[in-house]
C-alpha positions as CSV (number, residue, x, y, z in Angstrom):
1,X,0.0,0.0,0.0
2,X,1.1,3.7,-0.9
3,X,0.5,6.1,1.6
4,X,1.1,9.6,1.2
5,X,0.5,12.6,3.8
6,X,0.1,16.4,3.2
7,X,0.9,19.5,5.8
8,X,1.1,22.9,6.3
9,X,3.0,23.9,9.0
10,X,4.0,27.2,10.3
11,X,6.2,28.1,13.7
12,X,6.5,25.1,14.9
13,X,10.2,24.4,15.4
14,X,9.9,22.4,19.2
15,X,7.9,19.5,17.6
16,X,8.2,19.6,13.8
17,X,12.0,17.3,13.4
18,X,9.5,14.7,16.1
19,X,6.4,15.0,14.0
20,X,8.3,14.2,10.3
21,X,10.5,11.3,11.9
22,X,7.4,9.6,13.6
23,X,5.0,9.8,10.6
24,X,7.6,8.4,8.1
25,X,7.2,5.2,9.9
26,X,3.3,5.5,8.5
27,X,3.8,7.0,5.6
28,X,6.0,6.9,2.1
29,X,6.1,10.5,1.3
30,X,5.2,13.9,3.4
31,X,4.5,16.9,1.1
32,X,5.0,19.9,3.5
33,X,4.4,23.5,3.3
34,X,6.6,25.6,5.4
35,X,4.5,28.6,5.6
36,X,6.3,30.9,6.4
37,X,8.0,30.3,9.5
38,X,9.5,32.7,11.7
39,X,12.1,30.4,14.0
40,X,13.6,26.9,13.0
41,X,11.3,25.3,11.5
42,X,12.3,26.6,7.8
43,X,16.0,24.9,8.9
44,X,14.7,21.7,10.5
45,X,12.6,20.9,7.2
46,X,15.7,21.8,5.0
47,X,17.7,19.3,6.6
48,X,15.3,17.1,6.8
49,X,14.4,17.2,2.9
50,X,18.3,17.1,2.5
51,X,18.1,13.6,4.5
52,X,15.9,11.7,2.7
53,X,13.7,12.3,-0.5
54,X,10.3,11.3,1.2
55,X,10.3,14.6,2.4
56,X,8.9,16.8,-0.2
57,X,8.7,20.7,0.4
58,X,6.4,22.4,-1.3
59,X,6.3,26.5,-2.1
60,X,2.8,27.4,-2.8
61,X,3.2,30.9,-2.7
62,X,0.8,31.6,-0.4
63,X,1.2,34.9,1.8
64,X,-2.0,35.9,2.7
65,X,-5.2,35.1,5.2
66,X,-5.6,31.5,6.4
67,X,-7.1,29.4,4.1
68,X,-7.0,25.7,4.8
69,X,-9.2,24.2,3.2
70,X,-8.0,26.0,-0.2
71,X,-4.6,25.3,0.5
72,X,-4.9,21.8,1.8
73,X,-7.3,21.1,-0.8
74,X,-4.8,22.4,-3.6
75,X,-1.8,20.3,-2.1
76,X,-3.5,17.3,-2.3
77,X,-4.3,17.6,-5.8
78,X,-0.4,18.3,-6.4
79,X,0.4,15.0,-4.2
80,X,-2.0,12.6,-5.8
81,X,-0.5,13.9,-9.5
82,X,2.9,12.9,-8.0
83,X,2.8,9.6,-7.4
84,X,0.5,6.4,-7.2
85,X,-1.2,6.8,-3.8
86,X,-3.8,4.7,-2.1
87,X,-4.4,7.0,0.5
88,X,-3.2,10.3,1.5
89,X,-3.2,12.0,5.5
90,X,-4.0,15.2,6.0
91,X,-1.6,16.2,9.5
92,X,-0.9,19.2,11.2
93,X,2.6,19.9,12.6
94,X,1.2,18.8,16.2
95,X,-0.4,15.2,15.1
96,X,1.1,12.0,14.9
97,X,-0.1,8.9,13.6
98,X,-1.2,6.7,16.5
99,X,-0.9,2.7,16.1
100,X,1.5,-0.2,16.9
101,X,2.8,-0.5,13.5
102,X,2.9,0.3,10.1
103,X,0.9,-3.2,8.9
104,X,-1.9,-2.6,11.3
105,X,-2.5,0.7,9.9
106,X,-2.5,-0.3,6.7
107,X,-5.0,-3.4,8.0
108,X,-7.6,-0.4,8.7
109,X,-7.1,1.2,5.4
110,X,-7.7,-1.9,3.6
111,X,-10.8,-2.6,5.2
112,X,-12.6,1.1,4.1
113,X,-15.2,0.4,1.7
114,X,-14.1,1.5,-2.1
115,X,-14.8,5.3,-2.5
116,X,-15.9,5.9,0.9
117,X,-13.1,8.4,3.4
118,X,-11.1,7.0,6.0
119,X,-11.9,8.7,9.5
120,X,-9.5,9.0,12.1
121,X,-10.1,9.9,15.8
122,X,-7.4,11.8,18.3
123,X,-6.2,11.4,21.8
124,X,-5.3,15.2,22.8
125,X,-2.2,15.8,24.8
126,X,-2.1,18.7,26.7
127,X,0.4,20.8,28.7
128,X,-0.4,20.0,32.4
129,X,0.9,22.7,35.0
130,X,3.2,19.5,36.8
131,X,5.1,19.3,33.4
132,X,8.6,19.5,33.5
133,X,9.9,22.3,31.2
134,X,13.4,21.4,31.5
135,X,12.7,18.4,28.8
136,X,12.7,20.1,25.5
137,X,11.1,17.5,23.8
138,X,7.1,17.8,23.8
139,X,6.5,14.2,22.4
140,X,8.1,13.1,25.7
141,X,7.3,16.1,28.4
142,X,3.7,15.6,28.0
143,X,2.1,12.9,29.1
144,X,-1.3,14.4,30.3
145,X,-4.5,13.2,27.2
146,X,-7.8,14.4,26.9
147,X,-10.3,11.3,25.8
148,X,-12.6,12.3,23.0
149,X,-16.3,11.7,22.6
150,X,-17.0,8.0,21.3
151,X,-17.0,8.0,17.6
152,X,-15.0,11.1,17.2
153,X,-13.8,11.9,13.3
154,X,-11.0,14.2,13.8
155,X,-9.6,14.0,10.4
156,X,-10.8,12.2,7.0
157,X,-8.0,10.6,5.1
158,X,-8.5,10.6,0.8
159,X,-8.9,7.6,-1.1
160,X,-7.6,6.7,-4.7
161,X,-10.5,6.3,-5.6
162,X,-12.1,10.4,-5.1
163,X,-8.6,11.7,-6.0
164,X,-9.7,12.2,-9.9
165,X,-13.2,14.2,-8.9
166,X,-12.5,17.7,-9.6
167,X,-15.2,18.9,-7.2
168,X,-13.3,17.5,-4.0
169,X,-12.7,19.2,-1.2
170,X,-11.5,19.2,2.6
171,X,-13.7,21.7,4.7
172,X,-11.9,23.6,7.0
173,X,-9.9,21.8,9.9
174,X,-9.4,18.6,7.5
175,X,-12.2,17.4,9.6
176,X,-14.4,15.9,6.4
177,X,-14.3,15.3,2.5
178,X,-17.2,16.9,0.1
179,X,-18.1,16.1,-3.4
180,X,-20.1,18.9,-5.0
181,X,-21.4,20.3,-1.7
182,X,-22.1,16.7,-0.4
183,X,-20.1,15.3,2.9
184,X,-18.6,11.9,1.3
185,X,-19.0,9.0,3.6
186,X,-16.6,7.7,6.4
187,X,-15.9,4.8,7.9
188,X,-13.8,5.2,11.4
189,X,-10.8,3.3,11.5
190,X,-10.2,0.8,14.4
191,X,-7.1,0.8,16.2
192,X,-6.1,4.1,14.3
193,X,-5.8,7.4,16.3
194,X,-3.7,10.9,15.7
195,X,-2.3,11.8,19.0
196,X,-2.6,15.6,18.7
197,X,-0.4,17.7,20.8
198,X,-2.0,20.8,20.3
199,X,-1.2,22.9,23.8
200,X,2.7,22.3,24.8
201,X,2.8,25.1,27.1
202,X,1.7,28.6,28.2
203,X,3.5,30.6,25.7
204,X,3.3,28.4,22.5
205,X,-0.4,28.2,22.9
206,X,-0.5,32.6,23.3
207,X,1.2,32.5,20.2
208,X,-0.5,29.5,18.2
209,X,-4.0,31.5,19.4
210,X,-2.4,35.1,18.1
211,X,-1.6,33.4,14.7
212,X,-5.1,31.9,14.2
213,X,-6.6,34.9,15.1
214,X,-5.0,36.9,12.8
215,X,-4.8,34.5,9.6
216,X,-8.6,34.0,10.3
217,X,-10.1,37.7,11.1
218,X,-8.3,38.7,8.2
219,X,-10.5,36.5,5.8
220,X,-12.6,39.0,3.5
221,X,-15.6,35.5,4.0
222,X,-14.9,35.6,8.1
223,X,-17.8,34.5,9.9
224,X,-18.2,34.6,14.2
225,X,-17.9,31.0,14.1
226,X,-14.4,30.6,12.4
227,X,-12.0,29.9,14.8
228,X,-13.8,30.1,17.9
229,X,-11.2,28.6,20.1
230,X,-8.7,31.4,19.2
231,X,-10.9,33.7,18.7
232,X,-11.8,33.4,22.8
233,X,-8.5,33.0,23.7
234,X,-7.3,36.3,22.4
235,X,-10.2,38.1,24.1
236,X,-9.6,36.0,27.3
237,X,-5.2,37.4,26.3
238,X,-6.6,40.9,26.4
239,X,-7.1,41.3,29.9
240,X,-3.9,39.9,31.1
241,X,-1.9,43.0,32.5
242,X,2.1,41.8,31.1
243,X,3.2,40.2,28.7
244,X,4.0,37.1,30.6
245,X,0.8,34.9,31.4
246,X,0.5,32.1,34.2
247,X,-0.2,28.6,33.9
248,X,-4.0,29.4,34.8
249,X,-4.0,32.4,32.6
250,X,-7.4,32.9,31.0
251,X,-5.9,32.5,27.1
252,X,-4.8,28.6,28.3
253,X,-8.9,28.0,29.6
254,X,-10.7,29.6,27.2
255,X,-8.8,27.2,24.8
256,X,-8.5,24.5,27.0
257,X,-11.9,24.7,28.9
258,X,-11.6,23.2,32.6
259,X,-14.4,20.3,31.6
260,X,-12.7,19.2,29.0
261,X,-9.3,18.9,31.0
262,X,-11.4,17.0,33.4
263,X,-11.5,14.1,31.6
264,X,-7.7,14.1,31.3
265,X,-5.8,10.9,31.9
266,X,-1.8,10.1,32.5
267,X,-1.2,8.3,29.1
268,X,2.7,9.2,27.9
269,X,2.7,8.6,23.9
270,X,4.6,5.0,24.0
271,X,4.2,4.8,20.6
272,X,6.6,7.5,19.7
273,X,9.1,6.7,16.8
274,X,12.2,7.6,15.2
275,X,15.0,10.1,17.3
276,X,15.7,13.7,17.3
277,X,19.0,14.8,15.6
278,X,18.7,18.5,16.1
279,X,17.0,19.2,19.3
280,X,19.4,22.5,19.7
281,X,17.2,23.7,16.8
282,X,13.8,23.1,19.0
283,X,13.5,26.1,21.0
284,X,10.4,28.1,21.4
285,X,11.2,31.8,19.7
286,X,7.5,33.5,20.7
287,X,8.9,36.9,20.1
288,X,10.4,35.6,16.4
289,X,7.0,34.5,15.8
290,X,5.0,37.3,16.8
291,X,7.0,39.9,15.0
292,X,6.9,38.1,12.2
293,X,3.0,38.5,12.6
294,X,3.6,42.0,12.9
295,X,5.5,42.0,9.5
296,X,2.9,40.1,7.2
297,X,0.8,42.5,8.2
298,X,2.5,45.3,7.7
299,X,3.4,44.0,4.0
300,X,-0.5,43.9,3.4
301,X,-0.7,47.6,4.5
302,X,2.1,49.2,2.6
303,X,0.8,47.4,-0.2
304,X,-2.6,48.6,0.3
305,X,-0.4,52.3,0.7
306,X,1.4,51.7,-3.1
307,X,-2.2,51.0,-4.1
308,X,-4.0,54.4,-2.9
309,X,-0.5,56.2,-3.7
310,X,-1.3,55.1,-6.9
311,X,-4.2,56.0,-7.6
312,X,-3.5,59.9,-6.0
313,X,-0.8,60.4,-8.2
314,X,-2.4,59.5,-11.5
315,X,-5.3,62.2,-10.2
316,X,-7.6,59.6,-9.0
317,X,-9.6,59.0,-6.1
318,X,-10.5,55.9,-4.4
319,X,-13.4,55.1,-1.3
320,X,-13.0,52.5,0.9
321,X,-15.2,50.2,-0.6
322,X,-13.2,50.7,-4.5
323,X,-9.9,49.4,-2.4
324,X,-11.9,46.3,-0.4
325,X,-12.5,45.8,-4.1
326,X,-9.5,46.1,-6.0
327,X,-7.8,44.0,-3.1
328,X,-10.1,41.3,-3.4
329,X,-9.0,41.4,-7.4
330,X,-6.0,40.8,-7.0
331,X,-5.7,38.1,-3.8
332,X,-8.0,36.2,-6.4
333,X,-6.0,37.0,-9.1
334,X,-2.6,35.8,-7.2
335,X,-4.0,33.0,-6.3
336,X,-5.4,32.2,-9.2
337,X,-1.7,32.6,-10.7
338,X,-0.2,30.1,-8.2
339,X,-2.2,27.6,-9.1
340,X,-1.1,28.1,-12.7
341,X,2.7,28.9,-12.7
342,X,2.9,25.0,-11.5
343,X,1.8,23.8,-14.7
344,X,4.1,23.4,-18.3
345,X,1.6,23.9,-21.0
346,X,0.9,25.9,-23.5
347,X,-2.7,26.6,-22.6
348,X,-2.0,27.3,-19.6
349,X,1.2,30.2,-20.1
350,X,-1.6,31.7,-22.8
351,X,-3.8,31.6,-19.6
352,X,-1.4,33.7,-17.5
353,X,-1.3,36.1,-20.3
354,X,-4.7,36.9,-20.8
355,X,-4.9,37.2,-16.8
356,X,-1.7,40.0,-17.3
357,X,-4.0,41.4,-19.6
358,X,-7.2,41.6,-17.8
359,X,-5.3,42.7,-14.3
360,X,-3.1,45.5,-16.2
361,X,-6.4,47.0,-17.8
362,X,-8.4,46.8,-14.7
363,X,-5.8,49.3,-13.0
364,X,-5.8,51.5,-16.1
365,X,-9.6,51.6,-15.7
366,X,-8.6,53.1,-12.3
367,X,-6.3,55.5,-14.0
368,X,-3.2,53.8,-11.8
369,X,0.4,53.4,-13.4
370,X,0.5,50.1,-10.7
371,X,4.0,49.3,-12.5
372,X,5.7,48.3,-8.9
373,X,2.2,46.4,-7.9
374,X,2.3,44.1,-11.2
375,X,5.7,43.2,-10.9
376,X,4.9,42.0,-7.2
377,X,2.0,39.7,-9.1
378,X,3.6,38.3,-11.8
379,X,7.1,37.6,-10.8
380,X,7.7,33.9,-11.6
């Protein structure tokens, strides 16, 4: 059996070397997206990549809001044309494949009725105030696990068999599969778990919660009910009074509520595979990461400044709403372009031209020179 997983990670340097070395035990190939990181992850995945050609990084020149299930949705297209899959796993930096061994994993796959989804539940390790920081490692310092509701899907895992369909998708969270609107059935897997280690400590979850915020809020199609968790979390983070917060700080409840950490149980993750080379690399940087925040969004606003400047000096003006507009355009455009500038052929490079076309005579329209805004577009 062929088994293939896909990721985007971002920031997380004190697991991610654990979380690649583990799953390859489970998996042929892992196409990861670094997006962006801001402390060693970038470094660890290089290496990595450099070690051993079933790790695959992937650029998909994505700089803006958080989309996932665009993104992942998009990456597993370019991982099913890449090789001869059965199955691929959608994981996040902080979940690992849970199950004594590679055969009885691929036992449960086998038994998943043709064309219907793989489900997969998760045990949730959690950071647990009797932790010992001094132990880098989070795949050993925590051994606190949160047991989820019987019958729990966590994440749906692709078959061969839908990979061809051009109208599927992942919803958001990886959680489910739909085919032209429709959720496509799953079948749990027995024996099969992700054990998710989603809150390692105080400050990695203030700056896991800041990040989410952000890349969600800053959605033009956010809704209240997007990121919830985070979303509380931050609001919870706004009344602490310093930039250090407690082990009871209200950011660690509101996304860890106190019920559900009563039903927490001593369970260290015994399954744990493969051995850290480079644990210098994996130390928390929350500072690196929130400045790097900072600087995505302060790329979005200076580009939003070259827009208006634009636009003023060619005698134009421009209302909020003309701007929401043009902004929208051309994060469409972009990542319309993306999508393309993987692909060789000819109909698709005459594609990318008429889109040059279409974008350079929509800022004309707006009597805007743009010259420094289209090569920012269309550099290859």
């Amino acid at each position: 059996m062929r088994i293939a997983s896909i990721s985007l990670v971002k920031d997380e340097a004190d697991i991610i070397e654990g979380f690649v070395r583990h799953n390859l035990h489970f998996v042929d190939r892992m196409f990861i997206v670094d997006d962006h990181s801001n402390d060693h992850t970038s470094e660890i995945l290089r290496r990595l990549a450099a070690e051993t050609p079933a790790v695959v990084l992937v650029d998909d020149g994505w700089t803006g809001a958080f989309h996932q299930s665009r993104r992942t949705t998009a990456l597993l297209r370019q991982a099913a044309g890449l090789g001869d899959w059965d199955f691929i796993v959608p994981l996040d930096a902080d979940e690992l494949i849970c199950a004594p061994d590679r055969e009885s994993f691929e036992a449960s796959l086998a038994a998943v009725p043709h064309g219907v989804a793989a489900g997969v539940g998760a045990l949730f390790y959690c950071w647990a105030p009797g932790d010992d920081m001094t132990i880098r490692d989070p795949l050993t310092r925590l051994t606190t696990a949160l047991e989820p509701p019987a019958g729990h899907i966590f994440k749906a895992i692709a078959p061969a068999a839908l990979f061809a369909d051009p109208d599927l998708t992942y919803v958001e969270g990886n959680h489910a599969l739909t085919v032209s609107g429709g959720r496509v059935p799953v079948q749990r897997l027995a024996g099969v778990e992700l054990a998710h280690f989603a809150v390692r400590s105080p400050d990695q979850i203030v700056s896991k919660c800041l990040k989410h915020y952000v890349g969600w809020r800053s959605r033009s199609d956010y809704k209240e009910h997007m990121a919830c968790q985070a979303v509380a979390a931050v609001n919870a983070l706004k009344q602490e009074s310093g930039f250090a917060v407690a082990a009871d700080a209200g950011v660690v409840r509101a996304y860890l509520p106190p019920a559900m950490a009563a039903n927490s149980r001593h369970r260290p993750f015994i399954e744990r595979r493969g051995t850290l080379k480079w644990p210098e690399l994996a130390t928390p940087q929350p500072y690196a990461e929130l400045a790097g925040l900072l600087d995505g969004l302060i790329d979005r606003a200076a580009l939003s400044d070259q827009i208006v400047a634009g636009a003023t000096a060619a005698g134009g003006e421009m209302s909020v709403a003309t701007l929401r507009a043009l902004m929208d355009e051309r994060n469409a455009l972009e990542a319309e372009l993306t999508r393309l500038r993987n692909s060789s052929s000819a109909l698709t490079r005459s594609y990318m031209k008429l889109l040059r076309q279409r974008f350079t005579a929509s800022l004309r329209k707006r009597r805007m020179s743009g010259r420094a805004l289209l090569r920012r577009l269309f550099a290859a």
